[in-house]
C-alpha positions as CSV (number, residue, x, y, z in Angstrom):
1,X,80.0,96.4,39.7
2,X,78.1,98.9,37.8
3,X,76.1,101.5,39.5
4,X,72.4,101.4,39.1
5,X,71.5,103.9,35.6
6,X,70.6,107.3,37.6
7,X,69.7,109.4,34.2
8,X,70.3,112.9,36.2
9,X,73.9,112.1,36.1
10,X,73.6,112.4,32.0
11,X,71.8,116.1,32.2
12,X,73.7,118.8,31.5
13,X,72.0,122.1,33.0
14,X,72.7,125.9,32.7
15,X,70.5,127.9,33.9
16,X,72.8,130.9,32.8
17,X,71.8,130.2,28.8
18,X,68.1,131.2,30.1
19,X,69.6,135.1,31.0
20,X,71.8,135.2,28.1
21,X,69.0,133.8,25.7
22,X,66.3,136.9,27.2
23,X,69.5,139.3,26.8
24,X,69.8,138.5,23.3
25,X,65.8,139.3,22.9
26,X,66.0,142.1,24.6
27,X,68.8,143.5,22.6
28,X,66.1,142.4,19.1
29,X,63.4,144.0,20.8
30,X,65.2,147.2,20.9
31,X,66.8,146.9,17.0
32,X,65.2,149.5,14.8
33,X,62.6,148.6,12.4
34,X,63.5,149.1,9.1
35,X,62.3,149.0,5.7
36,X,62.2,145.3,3.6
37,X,64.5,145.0,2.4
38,X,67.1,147.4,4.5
39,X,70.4,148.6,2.5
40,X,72.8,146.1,1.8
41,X,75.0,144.5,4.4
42,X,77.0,141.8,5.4
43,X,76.1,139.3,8.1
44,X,74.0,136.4,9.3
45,X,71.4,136.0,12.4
46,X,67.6,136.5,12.5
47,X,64.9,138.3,11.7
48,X,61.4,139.5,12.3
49,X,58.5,141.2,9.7
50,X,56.2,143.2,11.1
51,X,52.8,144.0,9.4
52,X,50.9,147.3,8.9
53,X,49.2,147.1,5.5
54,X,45.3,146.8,3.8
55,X,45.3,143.7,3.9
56,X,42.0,142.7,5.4
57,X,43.3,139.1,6.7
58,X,45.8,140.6,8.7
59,X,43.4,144.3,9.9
60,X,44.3,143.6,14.0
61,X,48.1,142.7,13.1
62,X,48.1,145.7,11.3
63,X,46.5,148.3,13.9
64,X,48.5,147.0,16.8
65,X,51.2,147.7,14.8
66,X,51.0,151.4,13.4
67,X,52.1,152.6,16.3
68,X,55.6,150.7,16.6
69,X,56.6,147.0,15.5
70,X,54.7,145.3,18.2
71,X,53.7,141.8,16.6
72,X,55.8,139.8,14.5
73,X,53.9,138.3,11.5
74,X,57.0,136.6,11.0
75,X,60.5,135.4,12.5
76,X,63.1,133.6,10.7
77,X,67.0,132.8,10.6
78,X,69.9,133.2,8.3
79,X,72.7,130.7,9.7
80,X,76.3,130.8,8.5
81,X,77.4,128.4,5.7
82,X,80.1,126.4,7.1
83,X,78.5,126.5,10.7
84,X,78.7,122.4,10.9
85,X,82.5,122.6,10.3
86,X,83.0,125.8,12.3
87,X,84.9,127.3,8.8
88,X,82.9,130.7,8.7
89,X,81.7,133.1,10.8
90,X,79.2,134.4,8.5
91,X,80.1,138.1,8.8
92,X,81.8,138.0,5.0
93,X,78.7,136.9,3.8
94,X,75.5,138.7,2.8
95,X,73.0,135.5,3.9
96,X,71.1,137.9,6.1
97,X,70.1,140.7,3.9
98,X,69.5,137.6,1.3
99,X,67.1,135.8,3.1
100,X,65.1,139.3,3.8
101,X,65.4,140.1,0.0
102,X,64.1,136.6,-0.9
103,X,60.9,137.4,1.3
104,X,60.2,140.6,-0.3
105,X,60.2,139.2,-3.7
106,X,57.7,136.5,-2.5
107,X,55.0,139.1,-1.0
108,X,55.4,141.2,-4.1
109,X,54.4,138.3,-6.4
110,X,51.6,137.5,-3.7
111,X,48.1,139.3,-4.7
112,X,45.8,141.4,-2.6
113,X,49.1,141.9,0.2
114,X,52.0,144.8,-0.8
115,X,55.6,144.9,0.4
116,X,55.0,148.9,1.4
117,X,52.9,147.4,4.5
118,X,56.3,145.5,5.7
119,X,58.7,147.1,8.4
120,X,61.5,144.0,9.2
121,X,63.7,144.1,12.9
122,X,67.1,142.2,12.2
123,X,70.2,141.4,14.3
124,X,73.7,140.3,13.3
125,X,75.4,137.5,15.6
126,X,78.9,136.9,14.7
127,X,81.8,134.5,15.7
128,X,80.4,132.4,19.1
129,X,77.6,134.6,19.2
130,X,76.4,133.0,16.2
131,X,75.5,129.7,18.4
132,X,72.6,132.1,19.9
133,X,70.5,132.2,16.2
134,X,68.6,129.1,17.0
135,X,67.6,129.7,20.5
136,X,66.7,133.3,20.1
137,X,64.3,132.5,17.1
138,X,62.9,130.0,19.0
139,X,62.5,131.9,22.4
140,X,60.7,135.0,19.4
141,X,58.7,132.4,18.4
142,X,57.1,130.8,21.5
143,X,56.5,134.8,22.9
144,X,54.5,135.8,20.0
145,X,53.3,133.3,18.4
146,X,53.6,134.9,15.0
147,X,50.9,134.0,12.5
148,X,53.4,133.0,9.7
149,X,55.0,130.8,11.7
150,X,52.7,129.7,14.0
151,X,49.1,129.3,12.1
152,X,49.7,129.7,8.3
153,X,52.5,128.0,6.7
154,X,54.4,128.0,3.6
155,X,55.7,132.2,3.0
156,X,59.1,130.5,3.8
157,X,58.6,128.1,1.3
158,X,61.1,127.9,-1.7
159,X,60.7,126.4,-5.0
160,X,61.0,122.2,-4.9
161,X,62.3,121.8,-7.6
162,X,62.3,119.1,-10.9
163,X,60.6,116.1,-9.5
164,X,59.0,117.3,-6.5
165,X,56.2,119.4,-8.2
166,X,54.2,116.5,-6.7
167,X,53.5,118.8,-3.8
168,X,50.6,120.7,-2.8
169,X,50.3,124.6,-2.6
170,X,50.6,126.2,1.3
171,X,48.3,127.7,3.1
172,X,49.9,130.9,2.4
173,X,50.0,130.7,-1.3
174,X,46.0,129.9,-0.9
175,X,45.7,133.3,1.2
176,X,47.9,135.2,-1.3
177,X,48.3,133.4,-4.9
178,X,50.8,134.7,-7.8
179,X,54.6,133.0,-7.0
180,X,55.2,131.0,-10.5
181,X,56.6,128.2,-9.4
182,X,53.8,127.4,-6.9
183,X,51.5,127.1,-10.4
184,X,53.6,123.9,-11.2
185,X,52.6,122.3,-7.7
186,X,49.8,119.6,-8.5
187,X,49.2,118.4,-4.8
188,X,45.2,119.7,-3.5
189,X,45.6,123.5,-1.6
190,X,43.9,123.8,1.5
191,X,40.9,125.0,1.7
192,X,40.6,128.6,1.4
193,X,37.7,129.2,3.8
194,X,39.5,127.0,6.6
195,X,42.5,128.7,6.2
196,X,41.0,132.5,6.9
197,X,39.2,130.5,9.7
198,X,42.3,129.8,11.2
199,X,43.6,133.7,10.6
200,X,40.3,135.1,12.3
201,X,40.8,132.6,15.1
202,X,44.6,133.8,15.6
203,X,43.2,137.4,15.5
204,X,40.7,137.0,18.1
205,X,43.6,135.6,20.1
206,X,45.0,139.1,20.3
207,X,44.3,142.4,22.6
């Protein structure tokens, strides 16, 4: 005879991932902050920009941050090619320093915001380690809340592509206009004056 369905048998717990996920955090937190883009190097993991720049959207992002790299503005991953497959560790490629090179281009093409106002925070996770990307950007994520991930969307966006120019422009190409192949996008953009709505309502959130 089967035993009644108990669904706690089916989940797995480990309450240890919880101290090694705030290690790995605590070992960001402490990276140095660096210019965008750093020197060349070799490696995948995750990121974080930090603003301190004119820009008026972004003024109480950029004082709490002239100090040290206090707020994020944004936090994003590089992952290993091969991860599904477990073929490559990532550490003989340069997807790291790519993906950070990739975001400088796009805030230099964006108007009225300038790449000089960008410090970036990085770490390199290799071999198992590598299994710890996802989490930590996530765990970033949900303790700062930063406003280019979690209010205005789009600055990771890449070009769609033939076919797919069907699309509308992001919110952050509204805020900051000039990447080419967001001109060939022929969807409606968001409204400009909701968007900064949504920035001032982020900023108000801050101390």
């Amino acid at each position: 005879m089967p035993k009644e369905f108990d669904r706690e048998l089916h989940v797995f717990k480990l309450p240890e991932l919880r101290s090694v996920v705030d290690k790995a955090v605590l070992f960001f937190e402490n990276t140095p902050a660096t210019m965008l883009p750093p020197p060349k190097f070799l490696g995948c993991g995750m990121y974080a920009l930090y603003y301190f720049g004119d820009c008026a959207y972004y003024s109480k992002v950029s004082r709490l941050n002239q100090e040290s790299c206090a707020i994020p503005i944004y936090v994003g991953k590089a992952m290993p090619p091969g991860r599904r497959t477990g073929r490559t560790t990532g550490s003989e490629t340069a997807k790291l320093y790519g993906r950070l090179r990739e975001h400088m281009r796009s805030i230099k093409r964006g108007s009225n915001i300038e790449v000089e106002g960008f410090r970036c925070r990085f770490m390199i996770l290799e071999d198992v380690l590598s299994d710890l990307i996802v989490p930590t950007e996530s765990e970033l994520i949900r303790k700062y809340h930063p406003l280019w991930n979690s209010v205005i969307d789009g600055f990771g966006n890449h070009d769609p592509g033939q076919g797919r120019y069907n699309q509308a422009p992001s919110e952050w190409d509204v805020l900051h206009p000039g990447r080419g192949w967001v001109q060939k996008l022929t969807g409606k953009p968001p409204d400009k004056e909701y968007v900064t709505a949504k920035v001032k309502q982020y900023l108000d959130t801050l101390a």
